[in-house]
N, C-alpha and C positions, 0 to 999 in steps of 0.2 A: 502049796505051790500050784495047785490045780485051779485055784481063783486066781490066777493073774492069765492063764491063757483063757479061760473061759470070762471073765471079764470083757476083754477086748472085742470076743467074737460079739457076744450079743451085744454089747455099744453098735459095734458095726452091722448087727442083722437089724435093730431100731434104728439106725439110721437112713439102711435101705429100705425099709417099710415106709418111715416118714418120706424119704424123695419119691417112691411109687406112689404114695397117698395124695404128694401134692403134686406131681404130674399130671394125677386123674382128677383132682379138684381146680386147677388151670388150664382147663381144653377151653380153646375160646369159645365164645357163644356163636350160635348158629345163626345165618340172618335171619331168620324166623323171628329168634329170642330179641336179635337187634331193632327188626323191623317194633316189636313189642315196647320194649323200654325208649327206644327213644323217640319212636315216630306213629305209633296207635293213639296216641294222646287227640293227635289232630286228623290225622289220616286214619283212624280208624274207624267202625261203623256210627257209632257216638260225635265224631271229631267234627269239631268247625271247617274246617279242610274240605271234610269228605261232602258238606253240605255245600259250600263254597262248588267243588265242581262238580257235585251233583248237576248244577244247572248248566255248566259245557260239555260234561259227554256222554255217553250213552245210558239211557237208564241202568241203574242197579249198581251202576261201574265209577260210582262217587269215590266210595272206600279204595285205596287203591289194592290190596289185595285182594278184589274182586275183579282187578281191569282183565281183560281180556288180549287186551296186547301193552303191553310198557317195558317199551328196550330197556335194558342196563343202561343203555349211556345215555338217555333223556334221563332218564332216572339220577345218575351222578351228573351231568347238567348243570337241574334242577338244584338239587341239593348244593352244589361248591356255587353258581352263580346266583341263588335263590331266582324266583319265579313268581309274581303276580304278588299277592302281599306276603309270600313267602321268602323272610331273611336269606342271604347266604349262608351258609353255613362251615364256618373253616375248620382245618385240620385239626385246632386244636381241641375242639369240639367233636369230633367226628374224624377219627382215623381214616386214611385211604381204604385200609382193609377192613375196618369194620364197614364203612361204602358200597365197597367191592361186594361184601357177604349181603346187604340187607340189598343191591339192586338186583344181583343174582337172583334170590329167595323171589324179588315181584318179578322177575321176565321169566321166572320156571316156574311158575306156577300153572296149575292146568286150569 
């Protein structure tokens, strides 16, 4: 009789370990991490981007997480209307809030 109450509980203490587990494995990515996967490819020190405006703004400040000043909102701008040979880029592609996080990460950058 003692495995049918003790049964239940540990179902139930593994089930709460798996929703703790995947809680901590779905914290969303940090713009850093965004900035990374979807935009270092071009904008980063390597990137065709970063060379492209190497030659409009200040030396060293091609890469954009090197710029020195770049608002959030030129930043999201850019991105939903695209910019110079740079596509728009829609929602479906690119969440508001993942946006939100990677234009944050360049305008607080020191």
């Amino acid at each position: 009789m003692t495995w049918r109450i003790v049964t239940p509980l540990a179902l139930l203490a593994a089930l709460a370990m798996t929703a703790a587990a995947t809680a901590q494995e779905t914290a969303p990515p940090s713009g850093q991490e965004l900035f990374q996967q979807r935009c270092a490819a071009c904008h980063g020190e390597q990137g065709w981007a970063t060379r492209v405006l190497a030659r409009r703004v200040p030396a060293g400040q091609g890469a954009l997480e090197n710029r020195d000043l770049l608002p959030a909102a030129l930043v999201r701008l850019a991105v939903r209307r695209g910019i110079g040979s740079m596509p728009p880029i829609r929602r479906t592609e690119l969440s508001d809030a993942d946006l939100a996080a990677i234009a944050t990460y360049l305008e607080d950058r020191p």
